[in-house]
C-alpha positions in Angstrom: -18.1 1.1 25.5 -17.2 4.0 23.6 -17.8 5.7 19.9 -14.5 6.5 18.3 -14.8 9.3 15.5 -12.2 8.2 13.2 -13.5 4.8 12.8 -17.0 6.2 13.1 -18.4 2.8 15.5 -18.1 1.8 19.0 -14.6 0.8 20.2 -16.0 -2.7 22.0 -11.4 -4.3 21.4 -9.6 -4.7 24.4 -6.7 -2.0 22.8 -8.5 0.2 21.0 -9.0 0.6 17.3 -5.4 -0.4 17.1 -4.2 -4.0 17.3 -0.2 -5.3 17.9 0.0 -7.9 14.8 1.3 -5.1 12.6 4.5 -4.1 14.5 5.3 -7.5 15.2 5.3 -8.2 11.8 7.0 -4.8 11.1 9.9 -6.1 13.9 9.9 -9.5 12.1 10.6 -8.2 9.0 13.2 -5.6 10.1 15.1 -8.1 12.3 15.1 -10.8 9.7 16.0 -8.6 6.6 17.9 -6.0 8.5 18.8 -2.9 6.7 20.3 -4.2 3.4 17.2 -6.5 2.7 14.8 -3.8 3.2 16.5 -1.6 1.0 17.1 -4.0 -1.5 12.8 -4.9 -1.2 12.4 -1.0 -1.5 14.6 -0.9 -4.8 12.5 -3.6 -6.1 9.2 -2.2 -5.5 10.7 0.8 -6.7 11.5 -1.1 -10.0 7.9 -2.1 -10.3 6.3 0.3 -9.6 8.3 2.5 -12.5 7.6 -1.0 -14.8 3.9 -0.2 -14.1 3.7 3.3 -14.6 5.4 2.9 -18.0 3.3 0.0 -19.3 0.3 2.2 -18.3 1.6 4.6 -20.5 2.1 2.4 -22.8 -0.9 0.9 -23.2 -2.8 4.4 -23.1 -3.4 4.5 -19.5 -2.4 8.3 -18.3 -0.3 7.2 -15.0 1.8 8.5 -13.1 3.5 8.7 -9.9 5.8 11.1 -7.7 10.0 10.4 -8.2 11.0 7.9 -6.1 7.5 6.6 -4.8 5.6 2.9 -5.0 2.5 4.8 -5.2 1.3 4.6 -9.0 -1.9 6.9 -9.6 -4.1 6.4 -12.8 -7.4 7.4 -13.7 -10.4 5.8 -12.4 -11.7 2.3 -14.4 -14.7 1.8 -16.4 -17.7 0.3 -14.8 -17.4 -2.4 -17.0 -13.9 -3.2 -15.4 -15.2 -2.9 -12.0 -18.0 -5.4 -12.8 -15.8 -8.0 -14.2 -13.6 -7.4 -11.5 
């Protein structure tokens, strides 16, 4: 057994810290949406996350996010929030 630094605990799997599920699934999706499906999930989640980061606004949440990414950044919540939550 070894300790791994970027995971910061003993490595005790068979492949490392890394596992295969997640670029089988990656594979799955690509061979069962092929290009056009994945670019019409990307223009979707696009979508959304531009619906998000305007109804932030909106609402009187300061969000915002880089052109063109999913990524929508907004200030941290309330500890009320993350109690209920």
């Amino acid at each position: 057994m070894r300790t791994i630094d970027y995971i910061g605990s003993s490595d005790t799997s068979l492949s490392g810290s890394r596992n295969a599920y997640t670029p089988i699934v990656l594979w799955y999706a690509i061979r069962s949406l092929g290009i056009g499906g994945i670019k019409g999930t990307f223009r979707q989640c696009e979508q959304l996350a531009a619906y998000a980061d305007e109804e932030l606004n909106a609402h009187g949440v300061r969000a915002w996010r880089n052109p063109d990414a999913l990524t929508v950044v907004f200030p941290p919540v309330g500890e009320c929030i993350k109690t209920k939550w």
